[in-house]
N, C-alpha and C positions, 0 to 999 in steps of 0.2 A: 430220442427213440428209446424205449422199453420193451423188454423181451416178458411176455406173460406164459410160462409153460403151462402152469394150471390152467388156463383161458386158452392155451393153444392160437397164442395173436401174439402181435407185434404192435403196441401202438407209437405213432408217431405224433407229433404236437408241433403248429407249426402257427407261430404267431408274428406282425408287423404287415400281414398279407393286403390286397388292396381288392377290397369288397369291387364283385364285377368281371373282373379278368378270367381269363380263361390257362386251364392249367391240367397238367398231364403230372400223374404220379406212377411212378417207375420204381420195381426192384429187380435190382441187380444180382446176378443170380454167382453162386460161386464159380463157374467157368468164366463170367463178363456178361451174359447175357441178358437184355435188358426183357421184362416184363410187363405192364400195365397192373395195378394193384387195383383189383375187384372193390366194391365200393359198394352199400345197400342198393344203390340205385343203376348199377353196372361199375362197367370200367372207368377210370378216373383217369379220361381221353381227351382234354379240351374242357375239364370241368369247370364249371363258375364260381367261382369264390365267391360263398355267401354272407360271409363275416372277415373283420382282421384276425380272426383267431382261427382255424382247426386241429380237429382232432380226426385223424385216421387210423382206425382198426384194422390190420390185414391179418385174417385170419386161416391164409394160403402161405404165406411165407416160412422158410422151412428156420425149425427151431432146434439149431443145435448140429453135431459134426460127428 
């Protein structure tokens, strides 16, 4: 995971994945609370793994304290 302040995102990289499966991504927020991380195509709720490889952008996740 990478922090872009000039880009105001977060990207995360997540490779070994198995094209197919269904998959929820979650940020955790600084109290504990869990999120759903917005995705071009909505929330990333069950989503299908398209390749062994991703890359996710969140561009809502808070950058910095």
């Amino acid at each position: 995971m990478e922090a872009f302040s000039s880009q105001a995102m977060v990207q995360l990289i997540l490779r070994e994945l198995t094209p197919g499966q269904l998959m929820p991504v979650w940020r955790v927020t600084a109290d504990g609370a869990r999120m759903l991380v917005r995705g071009p195509e909505g929330l990333y709720d069950g989503y299908s793994i398209p390749a062994d490889s991703l890359v996710i952008e969140d561009y809502e996740a808070p950058l910095g304290a």
